[in-house]
C-alpha positions in Angstrom: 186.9 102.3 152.4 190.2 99.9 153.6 190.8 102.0 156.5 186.8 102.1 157.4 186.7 98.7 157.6 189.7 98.2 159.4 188.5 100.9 161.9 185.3 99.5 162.4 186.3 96.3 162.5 184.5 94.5 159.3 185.2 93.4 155.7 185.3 96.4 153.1 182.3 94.5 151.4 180.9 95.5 154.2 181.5 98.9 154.3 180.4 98.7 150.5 176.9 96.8 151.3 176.4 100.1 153.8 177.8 102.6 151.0 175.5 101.5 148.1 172.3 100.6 151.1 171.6 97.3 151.0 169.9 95.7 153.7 171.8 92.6 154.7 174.1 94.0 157.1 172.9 94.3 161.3 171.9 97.4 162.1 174.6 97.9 164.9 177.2 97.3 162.6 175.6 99.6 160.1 175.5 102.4 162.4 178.9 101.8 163.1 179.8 102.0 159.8 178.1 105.1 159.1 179.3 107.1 161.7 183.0 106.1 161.0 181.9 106.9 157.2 180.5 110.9 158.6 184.0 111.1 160.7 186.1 110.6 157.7 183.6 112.8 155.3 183.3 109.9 152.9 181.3 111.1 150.0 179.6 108.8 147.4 181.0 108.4 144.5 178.0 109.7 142.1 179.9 112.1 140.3 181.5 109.5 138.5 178.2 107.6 137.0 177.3 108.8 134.0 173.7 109.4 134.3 174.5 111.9 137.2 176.8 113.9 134.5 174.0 113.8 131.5 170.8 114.0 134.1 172.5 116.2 136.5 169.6 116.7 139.9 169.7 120.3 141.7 168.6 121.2 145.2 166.2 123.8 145.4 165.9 125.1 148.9 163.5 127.6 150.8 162.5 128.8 154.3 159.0 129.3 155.3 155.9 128.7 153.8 155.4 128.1 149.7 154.1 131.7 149.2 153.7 133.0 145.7 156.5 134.9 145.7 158.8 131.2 145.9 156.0 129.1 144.0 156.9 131.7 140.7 160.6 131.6 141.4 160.1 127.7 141.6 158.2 127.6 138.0 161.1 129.2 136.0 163.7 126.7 137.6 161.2 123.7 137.0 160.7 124.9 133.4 164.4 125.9 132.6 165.3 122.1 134.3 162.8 120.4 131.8 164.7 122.4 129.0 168.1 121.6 129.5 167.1 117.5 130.4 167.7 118.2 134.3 165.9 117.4 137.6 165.0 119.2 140.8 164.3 118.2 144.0 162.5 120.5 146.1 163.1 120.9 149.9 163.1 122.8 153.4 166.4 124.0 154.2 167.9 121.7 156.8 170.6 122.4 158.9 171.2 118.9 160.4 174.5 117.3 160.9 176.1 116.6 157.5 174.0 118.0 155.4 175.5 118.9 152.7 178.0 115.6 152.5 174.3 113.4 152.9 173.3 116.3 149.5 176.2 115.0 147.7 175.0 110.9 148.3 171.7 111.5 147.4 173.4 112.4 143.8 172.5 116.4 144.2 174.7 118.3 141.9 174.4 122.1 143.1 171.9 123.5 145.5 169.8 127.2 144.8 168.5 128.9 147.9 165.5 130.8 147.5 165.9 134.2 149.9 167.2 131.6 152.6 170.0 132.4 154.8 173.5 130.6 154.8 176.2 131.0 157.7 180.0 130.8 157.3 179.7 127.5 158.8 176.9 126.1 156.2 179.0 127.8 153.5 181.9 125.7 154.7 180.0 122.4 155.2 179.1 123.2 151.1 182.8 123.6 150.0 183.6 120.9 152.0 180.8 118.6 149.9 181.8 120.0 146.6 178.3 121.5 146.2 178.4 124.5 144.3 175.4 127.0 145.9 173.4 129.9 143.7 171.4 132.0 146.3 168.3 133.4 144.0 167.3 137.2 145.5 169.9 136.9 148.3 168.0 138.4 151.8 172.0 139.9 153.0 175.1 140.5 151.1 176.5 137.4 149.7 179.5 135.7 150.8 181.9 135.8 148.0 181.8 132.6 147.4 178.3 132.8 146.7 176.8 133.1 143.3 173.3 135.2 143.5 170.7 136.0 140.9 168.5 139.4 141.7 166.7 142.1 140.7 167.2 145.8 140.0 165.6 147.2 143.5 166.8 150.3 143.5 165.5 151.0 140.2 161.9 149.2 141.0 162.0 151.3 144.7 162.8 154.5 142.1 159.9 153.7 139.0 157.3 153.1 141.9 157.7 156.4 143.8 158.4 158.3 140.7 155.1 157.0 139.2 153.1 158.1 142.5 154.8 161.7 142.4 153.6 161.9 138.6 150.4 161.8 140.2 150.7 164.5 142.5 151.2 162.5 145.7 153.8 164.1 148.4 152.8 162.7 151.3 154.4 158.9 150.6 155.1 156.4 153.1 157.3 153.2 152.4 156.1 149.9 154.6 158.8 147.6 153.6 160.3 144.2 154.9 163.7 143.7 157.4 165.8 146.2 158.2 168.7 144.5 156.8 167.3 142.7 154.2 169.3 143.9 151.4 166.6 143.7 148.4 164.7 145.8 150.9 167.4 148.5 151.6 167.6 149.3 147.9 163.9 149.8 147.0 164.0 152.0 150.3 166.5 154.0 149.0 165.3 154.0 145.8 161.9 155.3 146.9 164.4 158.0 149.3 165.9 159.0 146.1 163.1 159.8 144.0 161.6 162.0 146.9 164.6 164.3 147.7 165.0 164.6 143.9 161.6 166.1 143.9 162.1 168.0 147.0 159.2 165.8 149.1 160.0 165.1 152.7 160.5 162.2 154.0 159.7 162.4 157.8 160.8 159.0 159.8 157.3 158.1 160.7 156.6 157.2 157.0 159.1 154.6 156.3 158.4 152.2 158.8 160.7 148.2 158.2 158.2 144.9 158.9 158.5 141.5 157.4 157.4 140.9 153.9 153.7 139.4 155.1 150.4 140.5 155.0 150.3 141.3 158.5 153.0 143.6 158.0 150.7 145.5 155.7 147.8 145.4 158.3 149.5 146.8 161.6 152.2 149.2 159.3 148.7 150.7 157.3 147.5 151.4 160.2 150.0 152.8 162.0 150.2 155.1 158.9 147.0 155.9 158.6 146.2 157.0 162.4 149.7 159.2 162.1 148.6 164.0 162.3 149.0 163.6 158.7 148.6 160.5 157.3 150.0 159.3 153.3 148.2 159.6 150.3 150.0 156.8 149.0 151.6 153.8 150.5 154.6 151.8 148.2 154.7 148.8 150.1 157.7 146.3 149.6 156.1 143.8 148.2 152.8 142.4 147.2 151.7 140.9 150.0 152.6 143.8 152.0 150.0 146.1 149.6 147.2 143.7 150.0 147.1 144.2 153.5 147.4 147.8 153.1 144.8 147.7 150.9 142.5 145.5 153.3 143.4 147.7 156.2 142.4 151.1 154.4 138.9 149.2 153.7 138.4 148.5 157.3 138.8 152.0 158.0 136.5 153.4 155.3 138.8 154.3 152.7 138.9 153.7 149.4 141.7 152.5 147.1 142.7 154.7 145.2 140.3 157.6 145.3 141.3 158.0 149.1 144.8 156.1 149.2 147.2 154.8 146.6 149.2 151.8 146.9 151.7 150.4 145.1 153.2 147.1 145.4 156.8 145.1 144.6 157.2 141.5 142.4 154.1 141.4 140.6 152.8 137.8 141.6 149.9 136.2 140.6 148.3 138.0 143.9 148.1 141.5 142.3 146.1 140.5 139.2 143.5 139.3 142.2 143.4 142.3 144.0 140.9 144.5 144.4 141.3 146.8 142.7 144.5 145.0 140.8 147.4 146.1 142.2 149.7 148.7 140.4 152.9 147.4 141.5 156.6 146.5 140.4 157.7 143.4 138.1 160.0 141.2 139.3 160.9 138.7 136.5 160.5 135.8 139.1 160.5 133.3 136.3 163.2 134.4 134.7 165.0 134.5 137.3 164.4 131.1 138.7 165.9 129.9 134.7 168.9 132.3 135.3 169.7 130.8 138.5 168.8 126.9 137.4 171.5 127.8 134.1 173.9 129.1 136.6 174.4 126.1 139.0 174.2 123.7 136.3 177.5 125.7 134.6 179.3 125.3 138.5 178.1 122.0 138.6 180.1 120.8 135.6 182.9 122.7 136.4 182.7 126.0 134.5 182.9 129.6 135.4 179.6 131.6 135.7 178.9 133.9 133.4 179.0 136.6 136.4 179.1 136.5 140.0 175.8 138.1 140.8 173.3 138.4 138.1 170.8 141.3 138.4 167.9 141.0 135.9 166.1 144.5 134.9 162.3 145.2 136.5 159.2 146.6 135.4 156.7 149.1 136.5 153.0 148.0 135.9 150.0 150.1 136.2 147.0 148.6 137.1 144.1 150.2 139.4 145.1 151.1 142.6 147.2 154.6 141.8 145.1 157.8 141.2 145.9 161.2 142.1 145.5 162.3 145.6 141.9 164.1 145.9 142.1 167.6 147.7 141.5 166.5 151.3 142.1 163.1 152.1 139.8 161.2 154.8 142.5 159.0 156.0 142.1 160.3 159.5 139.1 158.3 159.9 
């Protein structure tokens, strides 16, 4: 703070008066101040107040809209903080200038990213902070700096397809989310594996990559559905994705599942609504909001996680929208 003030030209009460945000200092000096304080990567000294130990406050970040998906993920780490007596401030990701270091003022102790993307650079602006980051069902291969909590994909991609084969389906498409979306990539290849294990082909046109949205599951349906031979039965990637299968197979006259099964991925609030309720695969979004909430509080204070990338078990749940397939499907219509 001495060589602040001596840089900028003022008393290090000054500099203090700017620090802690009080109001009597001119706003030309206080800018001063501040940028001097972002050129020397000052941080706040919160860590050391007591409170901020025994209350410690977590980031939570996401990108995009509050969809069910994040809302459940957001309920476990809400829950899990009211627990273990910590708090949780809930944001946008933001990338602007000194982010992280303007985190670490604000008295933030960790930060957990919900599916959002972080560089090398916002990676770096973190260590640089001190802020210890838990990425919660990473969308690409975590750095390996990164602690991550997920699901097992490849074995929800594996129940799902198995469960439509059981049926007597052969003729299954996946309609997933990005290409290089990693949760993505293993319930593809999952669903891949449980075909060639049964001997069902998989031509190209039936696994088709989108974005985990409704409209994906709209234009992919019927892309699917116009195709020489069109699926029995659609796994989509997630739920939100099924539902506008579903919706897309009513506009064409088709009925779910007498004329088309779907199956779905996550098991949000949204496929207890459907109609017909969606059979589709649990991920324990709660749980794994608490797992990742336990984990940053442990890096907060300085410990060890308990492992690098935590991958909690999922579910298949039957519900309504998986029959077998009927002897000649209308789809073409």
């Amino acid at each position: 703070m001495a060589d602040i003030a001596q840089a900028a030209g003022v008393s290090v009460a000054t500099v203090s008066k700017v620090v802690n945000g009080r109001g009597d200092v001119a706003p030309r000096t206080r800018a001063r101040v501040q940028e001097l304080l972002h050129q020397h990567r000052y941080l706040a000294p919160v860590f050391r107040h007591t409170e901020a130990i025994e209350s410690p406050t977590i980031e939570v970040q996401f990108k995009g809209g509050l969809k069910s998906y994040v809302a459940e993920a957001l309920e476990g780490i809400i829950d899990s903080a009211a627990e273990l007596g910590a708090s949780v401030v809930i944001g946008q990701a933001s990338r602007a200038p000194h982010w992280a270091r303007d985190l670490v003022s604000a008295g933030r102790r960790a930060v957990i990213a919900v599916t959002s993307v972080y560089t090398t650079a916002h990676l770096n602006e973190l260590a640089r902070a001190g802020l210890p980051l838990v990425v919660l069902d990473p969308l690409h291969l975590p750095d390996s700096r990164v602690n991550s909590v997920g699901a097992t994909n490849f074995a929800g991609g594996l129940a799902a397809t198995r469960h439509l084969l059981s049926l007597g389906h052969r003729r299954i498409a996946y309609l997933g989310g990005p290409t290089m979306a990693v949760c993505n990539q293993a319930r593809m290849h999952g669903y891949r594996a449980a075909m060639e294990a049964e001997g069902a082909q998989v031509p190209d046109a039936c696994v088709r990559p989108g974005e985990f949205t409704y409209e994906t599951g709209l234009l992919g349906a019927t892309e699917l559905l116009g195709l020489q031979e069109p699926p029995t039965a659609i796994f989509a990637g997630n739920d939100e994705i099924a539902l506008g299968v579903i919706e897309t197979a009513r506009a064409r006259g088709l009925r779910v599942p007498e004329d088309l099964s779907v199956v779905g991925f996550d098991d949000t609030s949204l496929a207890q609504m459907a109609s017909p309720p969606l059979t589709t695969v649990r991920q324990p979004l709660r749980e794994m909001g608490g797992a990742a909430l336990r984990t940053a509080l442990r890096l907060a204070r300085g410990e060890k996680a308990e492992s690098h990338h935590i991958e909690l078990a999922t579910e298949l749940v039957v519900r309504a929208s998986t029959a077998p397939p009927r002897e000649e499907t209308s789809a073409h219509r």
